[in-house]
C-alpha positions in Angstrom: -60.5 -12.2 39.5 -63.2 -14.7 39.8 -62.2 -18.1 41.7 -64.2 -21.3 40.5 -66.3 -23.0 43.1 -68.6 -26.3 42.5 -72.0 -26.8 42.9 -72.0 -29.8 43.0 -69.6 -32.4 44.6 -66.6 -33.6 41.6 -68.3 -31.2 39.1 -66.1 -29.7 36.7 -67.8 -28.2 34.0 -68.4 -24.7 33.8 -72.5 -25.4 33.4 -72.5 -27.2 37.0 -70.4 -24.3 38.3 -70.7 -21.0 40.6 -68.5 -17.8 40.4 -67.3 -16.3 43.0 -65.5 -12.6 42.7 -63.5 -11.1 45.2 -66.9 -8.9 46.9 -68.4 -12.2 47.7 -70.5 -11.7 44.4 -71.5 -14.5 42.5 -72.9 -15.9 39.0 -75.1 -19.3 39.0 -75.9 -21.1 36.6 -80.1 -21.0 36.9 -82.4 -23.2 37.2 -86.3 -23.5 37.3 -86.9 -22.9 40.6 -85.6 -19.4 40.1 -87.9 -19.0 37.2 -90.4 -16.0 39.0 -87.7 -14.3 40.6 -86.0 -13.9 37.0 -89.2 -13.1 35.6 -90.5 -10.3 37.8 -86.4 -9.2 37.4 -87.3 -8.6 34.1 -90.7 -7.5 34.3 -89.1 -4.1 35.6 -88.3 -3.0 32.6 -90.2 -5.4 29.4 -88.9 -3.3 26.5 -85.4 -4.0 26.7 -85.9 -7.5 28.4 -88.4 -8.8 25.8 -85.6 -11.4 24.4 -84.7 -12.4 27.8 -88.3 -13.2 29.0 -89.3 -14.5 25.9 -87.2 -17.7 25.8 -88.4 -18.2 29.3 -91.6 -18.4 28.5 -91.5 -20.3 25.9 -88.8 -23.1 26.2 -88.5 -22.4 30.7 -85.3 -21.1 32.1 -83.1 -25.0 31.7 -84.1 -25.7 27.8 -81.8 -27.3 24.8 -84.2 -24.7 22.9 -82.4 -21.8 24.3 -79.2 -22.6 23.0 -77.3 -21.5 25.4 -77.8 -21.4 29.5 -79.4 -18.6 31.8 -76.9 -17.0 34.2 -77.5 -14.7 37.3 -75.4 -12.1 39.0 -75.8 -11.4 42.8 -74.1 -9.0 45.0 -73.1 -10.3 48.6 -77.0 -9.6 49.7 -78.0 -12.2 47.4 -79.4 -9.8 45.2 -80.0 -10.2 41.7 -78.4 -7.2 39.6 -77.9 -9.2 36.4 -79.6 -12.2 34.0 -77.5 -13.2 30.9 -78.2 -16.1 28.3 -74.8 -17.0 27.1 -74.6 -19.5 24.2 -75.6 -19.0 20.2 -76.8 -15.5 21.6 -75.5 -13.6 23.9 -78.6 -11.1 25.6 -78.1 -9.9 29.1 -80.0 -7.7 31.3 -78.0 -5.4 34.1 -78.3 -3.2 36.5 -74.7 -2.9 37.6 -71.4 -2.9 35.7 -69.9 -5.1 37.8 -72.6 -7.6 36.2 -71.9 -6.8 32.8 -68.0 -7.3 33.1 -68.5 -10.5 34.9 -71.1 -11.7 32.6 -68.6 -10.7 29.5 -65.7 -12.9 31.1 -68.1 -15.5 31.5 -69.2 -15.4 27.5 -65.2 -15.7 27.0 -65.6 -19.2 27.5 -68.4 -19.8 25.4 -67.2 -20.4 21.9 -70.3 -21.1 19.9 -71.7 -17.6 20.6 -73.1 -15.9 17.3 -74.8 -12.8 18.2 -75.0 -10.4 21.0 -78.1 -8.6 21.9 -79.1 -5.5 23.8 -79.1 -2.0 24.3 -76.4 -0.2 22.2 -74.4 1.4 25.5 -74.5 -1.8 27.3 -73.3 -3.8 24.4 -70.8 -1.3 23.6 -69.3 -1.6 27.3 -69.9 -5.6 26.9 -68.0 -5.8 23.7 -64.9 -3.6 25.2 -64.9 -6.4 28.4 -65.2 -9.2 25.8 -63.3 -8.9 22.8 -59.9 -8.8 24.8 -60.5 -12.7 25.5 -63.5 -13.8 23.2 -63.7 -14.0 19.5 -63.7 -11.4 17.0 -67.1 -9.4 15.4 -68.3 -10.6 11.8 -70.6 -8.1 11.8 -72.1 -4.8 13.7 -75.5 -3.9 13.4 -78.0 -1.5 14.6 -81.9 -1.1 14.9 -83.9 1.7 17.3 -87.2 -0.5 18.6 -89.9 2.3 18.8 -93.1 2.0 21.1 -95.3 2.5 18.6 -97.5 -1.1 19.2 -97.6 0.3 23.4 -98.8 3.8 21.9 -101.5 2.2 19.6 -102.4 -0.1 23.1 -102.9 2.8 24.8 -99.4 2.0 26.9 -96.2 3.2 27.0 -93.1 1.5 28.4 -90.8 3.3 30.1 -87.6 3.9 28.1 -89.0 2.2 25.7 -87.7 4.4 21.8 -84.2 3.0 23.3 -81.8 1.9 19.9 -80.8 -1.6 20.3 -77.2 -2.8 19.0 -76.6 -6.0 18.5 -73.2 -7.8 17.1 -72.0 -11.6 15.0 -69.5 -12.8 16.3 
C-alpha cells in the first residue's frame, strides 16, 4: 500500500524517509520548522491533544527526550489530518481514518513501543490496524479525563469528559 520514497539522497532509514500511499497522501517524518503548524493542529482540540503538545513544548518537535519521532499525515492538498509520536509511546491525533491506519502500519515497524495513548475509539480502531503486524498487548487500561480543572477556571473544553484508553504493549 504505501511505496517508500527518500528524503534525502542514499537515505535508507525509515526516520529519513517519506510515505507515499496510493491518493498521493503522505507521512513525514517532522521537523522544527513545522513546529507552529503542528501546534495550532493541535490547539483545535487541547483536551485530547494535551500529550501530543506537551512533549513539544517541552523537549521541540526533533528531541532524544521524546523517545520516539513526530510524524505527519497529509492528504494530496498538503493538508495536515494527522500527528503521531511513534516510539516508547505511541499518541496520535486524527482527523481521518485513513491517518490512523497509516499511522498504525507505520508503528508496525517500531519495535520498542510500550504504550499507546489516546481516545478509547481511536485506539480501539488503531489497535485493530496494528496488532495484525505489531506486537502483542501486556496490558489494557482505561481512565475517563474529566474537565473538572477548565470548570473550576471558569473554561470548558470542548469534548473534553471524553474516556481515554490507552494500551502496553
Amino acid at each position: 500500500m504505501y511505496a517508500l520514497t527518500s528524503s534525502k539522497k542514499g537515505a535508507s532509514s525509515a526516520r529519513e524517509s517519506s510515505f507515499v500511499t496510493a491518493a498521493s497522501e503522505t507521512i513525514e517524518r517532522l521537523t522544527a520548522r513545522q513546529e507552529p503548524e503542528v501546534l495550532a493542529f493541535l490547539a483545535e482540540r487541547p483536551m485530547h491533544t494535551f500529550g501530543l503538545a506537551g512533549f513539544i513544548r517541552s523537549n521541540g518537535i526533533v528531541s532524544p527526550h521524546n523517545r520516539g519521532s513526530f510524524y505527519a499525515y497529509r492528504n494530496e492538498e498538503n493538508r495536515l489530518l494527522g500527528v503521531a509520536l511513534i516510539g516508547h509511546f505511541i499518541l496520535f491525533e486524527t482527523r481521518c481514518d485513513r491517518a490512523l491506519e497509516a499511522f498504525a502500519r507505520l508503528a508496525q515497524q517500531c519495535k520498542r513501543a510500550h504504550m499507546l495513548l489516546g481516545e478509547r475509539t481511536k485506539v480501539q480502531q488503531f489497535w485493530e490496524l496494528y496488532c495484525n503486524g505489531g506486537q502483542a498487548p501486556r496490558l489494557f487500561a482505561e481512565s475517563c479525563f474529566s474537565n473538572n480543572a477548565g470548570r473550576r477556571m471558569g473554561r470548558k473544553f470542548p469534548g473534553s469528559d471524553s474516556q481515554l484508553r490507552w494500551t502496553l504493549i
